[in-house]
N, C-alpha and C positions, 0 to 999 in steps of 0.2 A: 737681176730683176730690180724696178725702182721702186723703192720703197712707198707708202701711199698711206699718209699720214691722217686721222681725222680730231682735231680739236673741238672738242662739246663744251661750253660755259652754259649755262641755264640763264635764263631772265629775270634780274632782281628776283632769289630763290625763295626766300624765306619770306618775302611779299607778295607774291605769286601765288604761292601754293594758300597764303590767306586768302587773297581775293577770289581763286580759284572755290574754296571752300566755303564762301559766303558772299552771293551775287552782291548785297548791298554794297560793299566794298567796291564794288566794278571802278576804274577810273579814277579813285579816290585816291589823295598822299595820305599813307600808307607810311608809318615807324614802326619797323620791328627792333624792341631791346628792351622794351619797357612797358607795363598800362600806367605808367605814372611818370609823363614828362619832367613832374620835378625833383625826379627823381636822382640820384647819381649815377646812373646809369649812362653805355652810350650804346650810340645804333647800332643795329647788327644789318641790318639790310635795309635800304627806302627804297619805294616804288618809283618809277618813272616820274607821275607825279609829283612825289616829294619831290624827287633829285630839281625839280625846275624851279623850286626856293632856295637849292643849293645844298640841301643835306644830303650829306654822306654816311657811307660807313668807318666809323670809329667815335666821328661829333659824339660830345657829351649833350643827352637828350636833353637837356635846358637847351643850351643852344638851339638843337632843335627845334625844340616849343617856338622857339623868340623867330626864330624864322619862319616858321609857318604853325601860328594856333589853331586852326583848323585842320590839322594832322591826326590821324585816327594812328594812336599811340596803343602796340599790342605785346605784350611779353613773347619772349621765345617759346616757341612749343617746338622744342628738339627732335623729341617720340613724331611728330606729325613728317619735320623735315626727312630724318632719315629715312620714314616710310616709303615717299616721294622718292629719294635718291636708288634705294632699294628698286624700285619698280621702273625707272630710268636704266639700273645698271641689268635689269631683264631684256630690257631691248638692246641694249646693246651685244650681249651675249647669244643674240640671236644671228649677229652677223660676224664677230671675233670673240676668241678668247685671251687677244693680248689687249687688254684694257689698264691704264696706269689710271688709277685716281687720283686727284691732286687736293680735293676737296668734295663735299656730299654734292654739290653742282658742278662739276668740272673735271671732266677726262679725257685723258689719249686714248685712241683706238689706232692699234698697227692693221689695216684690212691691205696690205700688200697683196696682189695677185688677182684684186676684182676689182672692178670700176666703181674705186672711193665717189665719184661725184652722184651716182646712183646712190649707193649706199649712205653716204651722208644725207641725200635729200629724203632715202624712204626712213633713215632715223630721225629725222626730223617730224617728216611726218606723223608718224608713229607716236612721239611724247606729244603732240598738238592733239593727235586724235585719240588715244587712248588716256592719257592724262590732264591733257585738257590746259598743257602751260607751252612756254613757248622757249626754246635754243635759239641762240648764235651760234653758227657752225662755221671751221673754219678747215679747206683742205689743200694739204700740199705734200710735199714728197722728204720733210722732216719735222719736229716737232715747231723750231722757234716760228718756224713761216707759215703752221698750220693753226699757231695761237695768234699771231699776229695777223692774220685771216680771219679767224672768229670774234678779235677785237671790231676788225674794220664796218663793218655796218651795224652795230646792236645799237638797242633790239630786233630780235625776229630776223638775223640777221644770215647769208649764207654767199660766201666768198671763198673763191678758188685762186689761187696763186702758180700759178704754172710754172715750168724749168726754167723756160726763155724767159734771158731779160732781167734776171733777177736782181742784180747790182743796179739795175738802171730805175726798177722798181722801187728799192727803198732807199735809193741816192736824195731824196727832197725830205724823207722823212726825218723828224727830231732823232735823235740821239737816245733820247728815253726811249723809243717805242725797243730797246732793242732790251733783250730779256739782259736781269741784271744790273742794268744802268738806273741806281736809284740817283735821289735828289744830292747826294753826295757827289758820286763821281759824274750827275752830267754837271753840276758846278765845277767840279776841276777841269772835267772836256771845254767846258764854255771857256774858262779863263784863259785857256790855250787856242782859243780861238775852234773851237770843232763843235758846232753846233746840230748839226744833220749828218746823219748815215753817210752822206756823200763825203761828205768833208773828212770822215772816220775814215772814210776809203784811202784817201791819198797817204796814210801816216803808215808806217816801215812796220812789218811786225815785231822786229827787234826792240824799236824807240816804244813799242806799245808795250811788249814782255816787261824793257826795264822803266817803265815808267806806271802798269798797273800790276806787274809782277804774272800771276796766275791767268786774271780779269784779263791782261794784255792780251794775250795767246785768244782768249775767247773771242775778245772783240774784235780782234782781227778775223777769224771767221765769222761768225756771225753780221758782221757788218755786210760781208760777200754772199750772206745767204747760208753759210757751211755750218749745219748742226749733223754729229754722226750719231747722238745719243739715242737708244736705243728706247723702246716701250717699253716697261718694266711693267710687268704683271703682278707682281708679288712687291709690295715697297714695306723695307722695315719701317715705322713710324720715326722721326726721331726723337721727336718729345710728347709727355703728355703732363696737361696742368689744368690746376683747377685755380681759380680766382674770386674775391667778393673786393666788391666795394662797399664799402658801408654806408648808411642812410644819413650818420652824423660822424664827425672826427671822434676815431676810439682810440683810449690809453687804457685800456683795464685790461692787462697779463692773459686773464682768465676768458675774456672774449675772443682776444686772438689765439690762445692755447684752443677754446672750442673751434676757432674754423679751420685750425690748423689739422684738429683729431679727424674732421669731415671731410676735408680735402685729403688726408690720408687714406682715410676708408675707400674714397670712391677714387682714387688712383691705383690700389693694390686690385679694387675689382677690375679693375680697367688692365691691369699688366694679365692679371690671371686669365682673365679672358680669350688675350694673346697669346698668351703663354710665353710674357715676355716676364724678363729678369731686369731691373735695372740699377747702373753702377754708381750717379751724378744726381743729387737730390742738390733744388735751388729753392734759394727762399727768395720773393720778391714784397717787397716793403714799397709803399707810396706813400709821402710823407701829407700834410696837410696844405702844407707850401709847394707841394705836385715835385718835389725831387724826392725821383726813382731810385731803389739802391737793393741789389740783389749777390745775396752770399749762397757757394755752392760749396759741396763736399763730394770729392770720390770717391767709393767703399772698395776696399780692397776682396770683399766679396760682394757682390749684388744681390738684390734683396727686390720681394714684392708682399712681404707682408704688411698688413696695414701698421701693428704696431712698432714694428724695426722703422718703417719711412715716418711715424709720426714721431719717435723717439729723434731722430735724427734733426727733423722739421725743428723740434724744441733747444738741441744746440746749437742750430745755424740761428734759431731764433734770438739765443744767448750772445752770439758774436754780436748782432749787431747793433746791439747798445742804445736802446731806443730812450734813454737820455729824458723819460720826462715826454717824451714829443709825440705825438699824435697824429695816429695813422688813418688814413686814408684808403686805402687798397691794401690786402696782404693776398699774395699768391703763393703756389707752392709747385713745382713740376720736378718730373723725372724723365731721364736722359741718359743715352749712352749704353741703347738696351742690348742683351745677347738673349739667345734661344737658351733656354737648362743645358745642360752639358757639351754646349758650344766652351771650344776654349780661350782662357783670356787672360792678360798678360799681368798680373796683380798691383795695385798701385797705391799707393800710400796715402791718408788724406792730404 
């Protein structure tokens, strides 16, 4: 049977569900990450409209500002987001139960054995009309060709990719569009001359293996269209972090010791929840002069209590020697999770 893939991305999500929430908004550029552009802060979502002054997600919201002051600049409301995702991932479950989340806006759906281009159009329908926001939908018969589907026309966007033809399909497109292919390796593809899918096409998969190693093998499929990966129902997470940026550059011990005790509390809540355990505690540090530097430790037993991950937070804090220097951003995440009495293989810091 062939498999029959559905890719769901939401529409600028977390701008969406505000403008959805408050008519005044309609049409309007729209910054979700802050209500205080001058803030340190960066974007988390712009609406359509912003995005046509060119902000993005991640810009630091000055930037923003500078590029569009007439931006209706709105904090995150998390609790509202997942709501919204929540009552998305209902309709979905009205037509499969192999659904892979990738994100609170963005999911594989495996519907093998019914007519995916039906079923993608009445889910579509369905979040327009019950919720009142708008999907790009993307359908095809594996995952990379049904995201790469749901890229091709957003907003409000609904593209099928069919069997026939496939290589001849993405032979014009960039090199980027192919999952995996960041700004690093299409610079090394370019400087080899391989600018487009097509071009990826002609190259050995041998000269790809020893020349991307792992990456080779993939891009050799995936250039042909060939994903065999599976929808995963159930995804362990692999990390989870909490971060602040600060309003002014901090050097006082005791500020960063308090975001570190907070960011501990609400990661042990977060593991317990799951009922995950975890082995790889990282500390991330941004300095005032914006270089990044992050120390991690392995536990040879794994831990989700808040005060074992905050005691730990405070040695990794101790390595790295903050010299006087004034920080900018302090993060903290954990990794490397197991289930309780799953077994594991013990490791030394």
């Amino acid at each position: 049977m062939t498999r029959s893939i559905i890719h769901i991305d939401m529409d600028a999500f977390y701008a969406a569900v505000e403008e959805r929430d408050n008519p005044l908004l309609k049409g309007k550029p729209i910054v979700v990450g802050g209500s205080n552009p001058r803030s340190r802060g960066v974007v988390s979502t712009a609406s359509y409209a912003a995005r046509k002054y060119g902000i993005h997600s991640a810009m630091p919201l000055k930037q923003a500002y500078l590029r569009c002051p007439q931006a209706i600049f709105l904090p995150v409301n998390m609790a509202k987001y997942k709501e919204a995702s929540r009552q998305i991932h209902q309709i979905f479950r009205q037509f499969t139960r192999l659904i892979e989340p990738i994100s609170l806006d963005e999911a594989f759906l495996d519907v093998s054995g019914t007519d995916a281009v039906s079923v993608g159009k009445e889910i579509k329908h369905l979040i327009n009309n019950r919720l009142r926001l708008t999907a790009s939908i993307g359908v095809s018969h594996n995952k990379f060709l049904a995201k790469l589907a749901s890229e091709w026309e957003k907003p409000n966007g609904f593209t099928v990719i069919p069997k026939d033809n496939i290589e001849g399909f993405l032979s014009p497109l960039s090199v980027r569009r192919i999952w995996g292919v960041g700004p690093r390796t299409e610079a090394q593809l370019n400087e080899m001359g391989i600018f487009t899918i097509g071009d990826l096409q002609q190259l050995e998969r041998g000269f790809l293996q020893k020349t991307f190693g792992k990456l080779g093998n993939e891009l050799y499929d995936l250039c042909r269209g060939i994903d065999n990966r599976p929808v995963k129902s159930s995804r362990l997470p692999k990390s989870f972090g909490e971060e602040e940026t600060y309003y002014t550059d901090e050097g006082n011990m005791a500020v960063l010791e308090a975001s570190l005790a907070e960011f501990s509390q609400s990661l042990g809540e977060r593991l317990r929840d799951k009922g995950l355990l975890g082995r790889t505690i990282t500390l991330k540090i941004r300095y005032d002069d914006f270089e990044t530097n992050t120390r991690s430790m392995t536990l040879m037993n794994p831990i989700a209590e808040p005060d074992k991950l905050y005691k730990c937070s405070l040695l990794l804090l101790q390595r790295a020697r903050l010299n006087q220097r004034k920080i900018r951003l302090i993060g903290l995440a954990v990794s490397n999770f197991i289930y309780p009495g799953e077994p594991y293989q013990l490791t030394l810091w």
